[in-house]
N, CA, C and O atoms as a GROMACS GRO file, in nm:
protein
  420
    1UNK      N    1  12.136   8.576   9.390
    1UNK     CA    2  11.995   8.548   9.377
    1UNK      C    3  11.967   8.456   9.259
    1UNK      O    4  11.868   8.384   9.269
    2UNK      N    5  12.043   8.449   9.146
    2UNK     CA    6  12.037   8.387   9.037
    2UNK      C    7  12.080   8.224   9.040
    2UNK      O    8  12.168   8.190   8.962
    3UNK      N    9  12.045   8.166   9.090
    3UNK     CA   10  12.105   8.021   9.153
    3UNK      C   11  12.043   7.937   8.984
    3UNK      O   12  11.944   7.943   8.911
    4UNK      N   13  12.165   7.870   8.989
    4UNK     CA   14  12.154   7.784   8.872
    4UNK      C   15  12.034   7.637   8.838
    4UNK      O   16  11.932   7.614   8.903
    5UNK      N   17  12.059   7.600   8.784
    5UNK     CA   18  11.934   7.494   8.762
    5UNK      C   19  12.015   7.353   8.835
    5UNK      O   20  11.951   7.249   8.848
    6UNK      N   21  12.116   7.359   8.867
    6UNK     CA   22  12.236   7.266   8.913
    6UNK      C   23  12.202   7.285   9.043
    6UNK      O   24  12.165   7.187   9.108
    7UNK      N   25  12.206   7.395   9.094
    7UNK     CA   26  12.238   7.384   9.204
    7UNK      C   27  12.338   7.329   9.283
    7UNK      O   28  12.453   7.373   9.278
    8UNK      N   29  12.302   7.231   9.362
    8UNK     CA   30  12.424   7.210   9.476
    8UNK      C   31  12.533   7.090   9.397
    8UNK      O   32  12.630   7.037   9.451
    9UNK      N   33  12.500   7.074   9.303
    9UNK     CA   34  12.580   6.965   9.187
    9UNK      C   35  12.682   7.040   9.125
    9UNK      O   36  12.772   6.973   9.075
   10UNK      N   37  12.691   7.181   9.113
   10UNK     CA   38  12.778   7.213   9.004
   10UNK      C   39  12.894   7.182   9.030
   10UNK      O   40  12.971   7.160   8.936
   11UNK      N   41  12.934   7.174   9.152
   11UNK     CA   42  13.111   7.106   9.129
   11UNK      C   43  13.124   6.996   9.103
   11UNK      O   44  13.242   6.966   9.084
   12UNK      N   45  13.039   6.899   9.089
   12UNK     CA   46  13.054   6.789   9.033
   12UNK      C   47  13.012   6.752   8.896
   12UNK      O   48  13.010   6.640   8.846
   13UNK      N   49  12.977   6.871   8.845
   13UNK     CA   50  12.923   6.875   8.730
   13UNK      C   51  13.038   6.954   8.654
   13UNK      O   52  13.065   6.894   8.549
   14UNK      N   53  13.078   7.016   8.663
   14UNK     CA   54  13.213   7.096   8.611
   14UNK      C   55  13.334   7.010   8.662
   14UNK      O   56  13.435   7.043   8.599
   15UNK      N   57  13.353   6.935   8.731
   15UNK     CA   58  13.442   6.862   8.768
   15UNK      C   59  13.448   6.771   8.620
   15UNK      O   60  13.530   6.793   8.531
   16UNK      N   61  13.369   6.691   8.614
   16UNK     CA   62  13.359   6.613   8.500
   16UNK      C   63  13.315   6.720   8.351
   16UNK      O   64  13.312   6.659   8.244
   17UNK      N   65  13.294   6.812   8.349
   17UNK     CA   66  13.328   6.863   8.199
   17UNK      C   67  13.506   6.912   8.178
   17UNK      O   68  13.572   6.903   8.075
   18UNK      N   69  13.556   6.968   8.327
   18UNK     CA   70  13.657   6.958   8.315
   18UNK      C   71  13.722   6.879   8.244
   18UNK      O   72  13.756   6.910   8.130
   19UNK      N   73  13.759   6.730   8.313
   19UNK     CA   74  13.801   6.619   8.306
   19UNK      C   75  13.824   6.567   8.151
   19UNK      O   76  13.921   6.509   8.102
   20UNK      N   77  13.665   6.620   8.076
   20UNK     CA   78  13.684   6.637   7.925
   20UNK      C   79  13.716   6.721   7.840
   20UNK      O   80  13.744   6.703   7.721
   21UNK      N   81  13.714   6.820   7.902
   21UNK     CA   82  13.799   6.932   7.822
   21UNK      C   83  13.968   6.889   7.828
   21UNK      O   84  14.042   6.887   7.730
   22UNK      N   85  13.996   6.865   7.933
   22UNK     CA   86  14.143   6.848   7.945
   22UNK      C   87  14.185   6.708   7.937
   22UNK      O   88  14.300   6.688   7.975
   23UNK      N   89  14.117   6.603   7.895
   23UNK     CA   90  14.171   6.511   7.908
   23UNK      C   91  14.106   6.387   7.776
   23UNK      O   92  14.146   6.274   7.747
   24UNK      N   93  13.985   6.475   7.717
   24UNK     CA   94  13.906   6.429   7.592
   24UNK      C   95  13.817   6.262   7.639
   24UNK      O   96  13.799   6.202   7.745
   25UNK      N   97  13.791   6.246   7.537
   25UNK     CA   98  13.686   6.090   7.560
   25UNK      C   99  13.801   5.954   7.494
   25UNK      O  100  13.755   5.844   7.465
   26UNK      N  101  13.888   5.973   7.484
   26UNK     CA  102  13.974   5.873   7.389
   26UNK      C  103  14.106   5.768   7.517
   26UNK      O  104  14.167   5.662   7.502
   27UNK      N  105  14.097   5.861   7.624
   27UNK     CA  106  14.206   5.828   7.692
   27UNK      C  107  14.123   5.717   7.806
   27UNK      O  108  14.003   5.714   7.779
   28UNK      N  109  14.163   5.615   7.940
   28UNK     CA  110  14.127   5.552   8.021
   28UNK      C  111  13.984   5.558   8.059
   28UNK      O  112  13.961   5.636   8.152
   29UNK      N  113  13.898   5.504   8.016
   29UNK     CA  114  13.715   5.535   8.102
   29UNK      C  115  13.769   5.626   8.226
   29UNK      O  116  13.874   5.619   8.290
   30UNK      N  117  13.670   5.703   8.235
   30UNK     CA  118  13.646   5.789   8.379
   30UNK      C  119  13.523   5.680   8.479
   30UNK      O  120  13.526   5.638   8.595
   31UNK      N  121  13.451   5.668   8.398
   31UNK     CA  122  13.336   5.571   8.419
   31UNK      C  123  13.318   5.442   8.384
   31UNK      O  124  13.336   5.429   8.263
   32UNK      N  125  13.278   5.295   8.466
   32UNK     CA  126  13.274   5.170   8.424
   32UNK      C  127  13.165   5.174   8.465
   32UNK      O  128  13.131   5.231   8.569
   33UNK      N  129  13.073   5.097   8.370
   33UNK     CA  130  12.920   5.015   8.392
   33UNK      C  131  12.913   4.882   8.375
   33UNK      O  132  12.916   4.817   8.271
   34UNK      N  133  12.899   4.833   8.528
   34UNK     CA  134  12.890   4.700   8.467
   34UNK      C  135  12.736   4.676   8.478
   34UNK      O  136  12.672   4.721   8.573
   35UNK      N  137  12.681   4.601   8.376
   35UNK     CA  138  12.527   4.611   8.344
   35UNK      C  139  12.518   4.451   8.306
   35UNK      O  140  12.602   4.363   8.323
   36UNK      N  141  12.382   4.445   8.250
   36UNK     CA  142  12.338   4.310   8.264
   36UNK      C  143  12.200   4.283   8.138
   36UNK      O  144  12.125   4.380   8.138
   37UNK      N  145  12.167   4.198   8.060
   37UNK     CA  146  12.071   4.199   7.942
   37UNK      C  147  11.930   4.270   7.974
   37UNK      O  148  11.863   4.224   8.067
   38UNK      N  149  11.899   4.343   7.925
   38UNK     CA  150  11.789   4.401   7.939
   38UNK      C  151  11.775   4.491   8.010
   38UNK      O  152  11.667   4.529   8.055
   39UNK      N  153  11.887   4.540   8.033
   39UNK     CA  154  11.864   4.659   8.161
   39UNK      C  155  11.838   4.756   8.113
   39UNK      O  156  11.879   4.768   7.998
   40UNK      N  157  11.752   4.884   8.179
   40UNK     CA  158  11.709   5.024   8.114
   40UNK      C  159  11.786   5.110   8.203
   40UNK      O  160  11.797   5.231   8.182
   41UNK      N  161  11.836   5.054   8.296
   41UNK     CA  162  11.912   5.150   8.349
   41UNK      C  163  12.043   5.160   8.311
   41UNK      O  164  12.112   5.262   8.321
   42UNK      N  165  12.082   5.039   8.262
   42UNK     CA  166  12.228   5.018   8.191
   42UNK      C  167  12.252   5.100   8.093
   42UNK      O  168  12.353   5.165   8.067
   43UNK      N  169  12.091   5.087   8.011
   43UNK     CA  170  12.118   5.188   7.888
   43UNK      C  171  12.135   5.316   7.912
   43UNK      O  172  12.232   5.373   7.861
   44UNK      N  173  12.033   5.395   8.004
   44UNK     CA  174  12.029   5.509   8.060
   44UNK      C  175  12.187   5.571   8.100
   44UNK      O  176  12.232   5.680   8.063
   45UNK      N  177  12.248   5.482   8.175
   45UNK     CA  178  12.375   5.515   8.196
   45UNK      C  179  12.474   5.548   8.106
   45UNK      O  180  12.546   5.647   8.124
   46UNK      N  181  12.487   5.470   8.002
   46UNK     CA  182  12.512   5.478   7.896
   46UNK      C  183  12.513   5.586   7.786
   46UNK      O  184  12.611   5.621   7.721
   47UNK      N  185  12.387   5.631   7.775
   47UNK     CA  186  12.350   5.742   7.724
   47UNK      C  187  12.357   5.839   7.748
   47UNK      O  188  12.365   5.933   7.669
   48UNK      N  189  12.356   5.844   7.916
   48UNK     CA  190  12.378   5.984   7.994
   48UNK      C  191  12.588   6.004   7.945
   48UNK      O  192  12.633   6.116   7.918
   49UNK      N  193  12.662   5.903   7.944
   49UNK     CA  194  12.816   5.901   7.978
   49UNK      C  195  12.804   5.974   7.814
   49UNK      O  196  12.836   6.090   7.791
   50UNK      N  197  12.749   5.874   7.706
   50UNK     CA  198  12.716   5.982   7.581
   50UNK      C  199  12.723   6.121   7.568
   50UNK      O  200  12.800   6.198   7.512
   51UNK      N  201  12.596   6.137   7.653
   51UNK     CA  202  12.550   6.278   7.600
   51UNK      C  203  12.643   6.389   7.680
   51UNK      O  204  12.642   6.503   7.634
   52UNK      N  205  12.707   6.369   7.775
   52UNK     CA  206  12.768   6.453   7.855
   52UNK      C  207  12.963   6.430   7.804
   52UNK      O  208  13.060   6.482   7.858
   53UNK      N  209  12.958   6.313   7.658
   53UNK     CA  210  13.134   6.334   7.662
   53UNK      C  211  13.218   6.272   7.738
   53UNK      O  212  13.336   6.308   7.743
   54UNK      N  213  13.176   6.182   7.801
   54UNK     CA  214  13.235   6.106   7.897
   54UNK      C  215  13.314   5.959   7.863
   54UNK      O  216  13.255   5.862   7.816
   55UNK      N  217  13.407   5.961   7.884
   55UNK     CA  218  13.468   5.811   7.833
   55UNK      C  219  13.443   5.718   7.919
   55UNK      O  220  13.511   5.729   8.021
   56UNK      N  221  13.355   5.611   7.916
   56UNK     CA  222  13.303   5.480   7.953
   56UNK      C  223  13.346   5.375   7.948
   56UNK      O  224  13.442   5.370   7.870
   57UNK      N  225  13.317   5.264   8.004
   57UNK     CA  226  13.357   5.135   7.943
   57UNK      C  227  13.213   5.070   7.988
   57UNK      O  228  13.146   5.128   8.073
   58UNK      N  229  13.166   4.944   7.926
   58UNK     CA  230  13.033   4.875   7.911
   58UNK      C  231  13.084   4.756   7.959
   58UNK      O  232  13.192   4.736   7.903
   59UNK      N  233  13.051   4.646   8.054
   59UNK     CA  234  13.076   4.562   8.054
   59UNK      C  235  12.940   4.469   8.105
   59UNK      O  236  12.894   4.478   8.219
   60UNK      N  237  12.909   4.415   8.042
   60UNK     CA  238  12.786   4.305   8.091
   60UNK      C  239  12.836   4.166   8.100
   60UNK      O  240  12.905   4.097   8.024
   61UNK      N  241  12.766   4.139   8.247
   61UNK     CA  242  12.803   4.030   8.391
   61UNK      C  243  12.724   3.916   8.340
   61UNK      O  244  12.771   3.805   8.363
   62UNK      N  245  12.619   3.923   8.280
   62UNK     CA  246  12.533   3.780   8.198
   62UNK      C  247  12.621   3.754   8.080
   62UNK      O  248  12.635   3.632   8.076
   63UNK      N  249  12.683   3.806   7.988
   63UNK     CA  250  12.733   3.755   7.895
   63UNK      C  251  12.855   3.726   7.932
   63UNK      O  252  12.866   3.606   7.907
   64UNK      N  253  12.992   3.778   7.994
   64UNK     CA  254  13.116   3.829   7.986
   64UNK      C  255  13.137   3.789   8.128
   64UNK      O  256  13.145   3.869   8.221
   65UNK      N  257  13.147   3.629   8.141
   65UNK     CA  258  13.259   3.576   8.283
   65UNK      C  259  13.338   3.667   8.356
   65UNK      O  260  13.308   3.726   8.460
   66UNK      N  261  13.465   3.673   8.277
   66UNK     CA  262  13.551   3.796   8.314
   66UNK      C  263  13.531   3.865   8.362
   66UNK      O  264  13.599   3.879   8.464
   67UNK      N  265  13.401   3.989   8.325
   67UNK     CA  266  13.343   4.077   8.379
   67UNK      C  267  13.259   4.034   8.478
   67UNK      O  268  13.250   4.131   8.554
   68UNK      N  269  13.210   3.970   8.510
   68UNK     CA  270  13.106   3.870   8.668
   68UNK      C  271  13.279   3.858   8.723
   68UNK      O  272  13.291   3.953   8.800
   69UNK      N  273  13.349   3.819   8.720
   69UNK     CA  274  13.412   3.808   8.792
   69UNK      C  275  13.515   3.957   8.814
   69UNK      O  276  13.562   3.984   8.925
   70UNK      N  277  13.528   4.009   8.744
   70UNK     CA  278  13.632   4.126   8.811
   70UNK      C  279  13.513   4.227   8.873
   70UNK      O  280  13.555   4.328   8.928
   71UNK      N  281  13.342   4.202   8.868
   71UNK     CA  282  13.292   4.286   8.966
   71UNK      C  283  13.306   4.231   9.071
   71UNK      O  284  13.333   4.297   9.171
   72UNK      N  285  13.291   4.072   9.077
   72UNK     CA  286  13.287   4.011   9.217
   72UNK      C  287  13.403   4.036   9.296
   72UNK      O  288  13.385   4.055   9.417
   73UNK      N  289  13.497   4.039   9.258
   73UNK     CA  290  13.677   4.076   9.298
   73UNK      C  291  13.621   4.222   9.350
   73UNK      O  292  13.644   4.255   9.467
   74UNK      N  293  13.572   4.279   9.294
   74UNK     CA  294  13.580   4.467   9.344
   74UNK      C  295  13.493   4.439   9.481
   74UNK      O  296  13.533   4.467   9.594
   75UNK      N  297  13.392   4.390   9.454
   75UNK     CA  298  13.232   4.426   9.564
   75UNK      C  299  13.145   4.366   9.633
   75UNK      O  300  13.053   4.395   9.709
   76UNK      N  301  13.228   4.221   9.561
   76UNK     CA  302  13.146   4.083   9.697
   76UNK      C  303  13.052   4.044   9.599
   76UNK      O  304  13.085   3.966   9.509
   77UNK      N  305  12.909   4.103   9.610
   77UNK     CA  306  12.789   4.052   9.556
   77UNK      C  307  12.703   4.198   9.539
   77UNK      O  308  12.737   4.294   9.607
   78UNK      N  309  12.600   4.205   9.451
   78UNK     CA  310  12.535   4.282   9.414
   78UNK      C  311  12.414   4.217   9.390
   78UNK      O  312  12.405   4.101   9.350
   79UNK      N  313  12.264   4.339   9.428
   79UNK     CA  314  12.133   4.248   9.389
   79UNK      C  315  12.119   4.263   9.274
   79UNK      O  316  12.090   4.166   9.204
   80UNK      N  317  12.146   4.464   9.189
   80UNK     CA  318  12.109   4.507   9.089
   80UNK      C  319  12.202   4.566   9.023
   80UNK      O  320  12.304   4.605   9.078
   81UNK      N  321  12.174   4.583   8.868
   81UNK     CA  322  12.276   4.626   8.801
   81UNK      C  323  12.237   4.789   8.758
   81UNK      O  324  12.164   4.830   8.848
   82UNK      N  325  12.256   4.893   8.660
   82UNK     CA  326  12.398   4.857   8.702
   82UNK      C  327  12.460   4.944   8.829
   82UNK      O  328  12.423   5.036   8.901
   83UNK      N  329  12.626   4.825   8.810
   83UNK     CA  330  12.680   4.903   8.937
   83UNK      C  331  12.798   4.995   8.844
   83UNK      O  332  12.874   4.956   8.756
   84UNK      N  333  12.777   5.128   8.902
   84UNK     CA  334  12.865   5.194   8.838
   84UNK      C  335  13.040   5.288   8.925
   84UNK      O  336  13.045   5.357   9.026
   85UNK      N  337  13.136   5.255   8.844
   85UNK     CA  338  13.208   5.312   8.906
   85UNK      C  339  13.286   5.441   8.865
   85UNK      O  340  13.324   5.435   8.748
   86UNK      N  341  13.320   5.555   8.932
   86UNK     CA  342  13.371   5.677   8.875
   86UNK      C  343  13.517   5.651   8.936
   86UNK      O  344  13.545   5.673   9.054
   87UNK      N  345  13.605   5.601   8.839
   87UNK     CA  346  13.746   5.628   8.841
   87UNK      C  347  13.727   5.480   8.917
   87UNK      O  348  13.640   5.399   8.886
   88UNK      N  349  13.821   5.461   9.018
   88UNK     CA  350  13.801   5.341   9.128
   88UNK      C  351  13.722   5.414   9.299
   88UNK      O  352  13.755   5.405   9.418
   89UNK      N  353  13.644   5.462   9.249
   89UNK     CA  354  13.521   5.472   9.364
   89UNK      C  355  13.407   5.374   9.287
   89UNK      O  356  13.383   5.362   9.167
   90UNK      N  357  13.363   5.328   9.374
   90UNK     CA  358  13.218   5.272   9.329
   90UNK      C  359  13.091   5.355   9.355
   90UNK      O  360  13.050   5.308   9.462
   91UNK      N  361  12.990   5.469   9.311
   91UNK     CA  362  12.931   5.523   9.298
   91UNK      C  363  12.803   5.525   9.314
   91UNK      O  364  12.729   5.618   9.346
   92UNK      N  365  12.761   5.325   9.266
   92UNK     CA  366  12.611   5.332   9.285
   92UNK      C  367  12.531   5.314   9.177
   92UNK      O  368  12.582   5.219   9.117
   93UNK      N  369  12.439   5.348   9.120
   93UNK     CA  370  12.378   5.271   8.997
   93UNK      C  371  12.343   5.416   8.921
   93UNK      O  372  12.389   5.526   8.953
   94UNK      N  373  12.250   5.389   8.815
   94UNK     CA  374  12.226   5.483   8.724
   94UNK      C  375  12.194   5.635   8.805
   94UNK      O  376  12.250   5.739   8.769
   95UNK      N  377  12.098   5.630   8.918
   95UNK     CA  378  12.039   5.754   8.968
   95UNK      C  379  12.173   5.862   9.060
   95UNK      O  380  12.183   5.983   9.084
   96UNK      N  381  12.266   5.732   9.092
   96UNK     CA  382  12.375   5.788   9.174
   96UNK      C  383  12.458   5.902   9.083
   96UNK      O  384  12.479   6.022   9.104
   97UNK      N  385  12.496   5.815   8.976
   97UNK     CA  386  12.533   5.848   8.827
   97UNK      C  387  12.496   6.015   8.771
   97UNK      O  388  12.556   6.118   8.740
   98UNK      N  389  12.370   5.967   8.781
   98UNK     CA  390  12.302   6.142   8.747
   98UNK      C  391  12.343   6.222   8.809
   98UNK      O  392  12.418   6.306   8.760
   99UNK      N  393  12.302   6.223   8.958
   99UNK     CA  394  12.329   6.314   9.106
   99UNK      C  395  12.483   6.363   9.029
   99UNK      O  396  12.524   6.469   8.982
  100UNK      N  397  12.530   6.244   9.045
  100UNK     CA  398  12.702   6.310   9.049
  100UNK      C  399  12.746   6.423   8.922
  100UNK      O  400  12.849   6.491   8.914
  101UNK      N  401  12.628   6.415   8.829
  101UNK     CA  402  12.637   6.525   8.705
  101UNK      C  403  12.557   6.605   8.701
  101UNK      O  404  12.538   6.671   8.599
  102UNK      N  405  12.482   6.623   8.819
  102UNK     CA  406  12.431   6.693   8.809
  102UNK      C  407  12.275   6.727   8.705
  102UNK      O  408  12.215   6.831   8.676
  103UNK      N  409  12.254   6.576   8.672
  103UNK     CA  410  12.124   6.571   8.586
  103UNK      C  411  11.996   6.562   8.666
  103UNK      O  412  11.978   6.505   8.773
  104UNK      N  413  11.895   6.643   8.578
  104UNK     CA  414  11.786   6.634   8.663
  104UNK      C  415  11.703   6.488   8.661
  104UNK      O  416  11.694   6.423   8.557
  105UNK      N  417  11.636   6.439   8.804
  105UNK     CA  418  11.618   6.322   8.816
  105UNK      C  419  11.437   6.344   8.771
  105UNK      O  420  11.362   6.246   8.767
   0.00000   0.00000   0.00000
């Protein structure tokens, strides 16, 4: 009767505290953002990979060639940023991001 505030997220939400308990924030991103100047969702993402312990990597597609190009290599074309990926799945943007931790939207 006591159903959590998670709900139908918690395995994906304990999946990834797992992941940091046993594997810490220092070792390979779990998570890549590739984002773009001015984005609030870039930041959001960002902050959420923060606050939850999560090892990240930041890469912005307006400044950083390289990065425009190793998203284009992954995904063709994109309208909006950011695009985020968990491990080598591609996931979806900031709101996908949440879902998958289980944060409230």
């Amino acid at each position: 009767m006591g159903r959590s505030v998670r709900d139908n997220t918690d395995e994906a939400a304990q999946a990834a505290d797992d992941y940091v308990s046993e594997h810490g924030t220092g070792r390979t991103p779990v998570v890549e953002i590739f984002g773009g100047n001015g984005c609030p969702y870039c930041t959001k993402a960002i902050a959420l990979c923060e606050k939850r312990g999560l090892a990240y990597s930041y890469k912005n597609v307006d400044d950083d060639e390289d990065a425009f190009f190793q998203l284009h290599g992954r995904i063709g074309s994109w309208k909006t940023v950011p695009q985020i990926f968990w491990g080598n799945e591609r996931i979806g943007g900031f709101d996908d991001l949440a879902k998958r931790l289980g944060e409230p939207q």
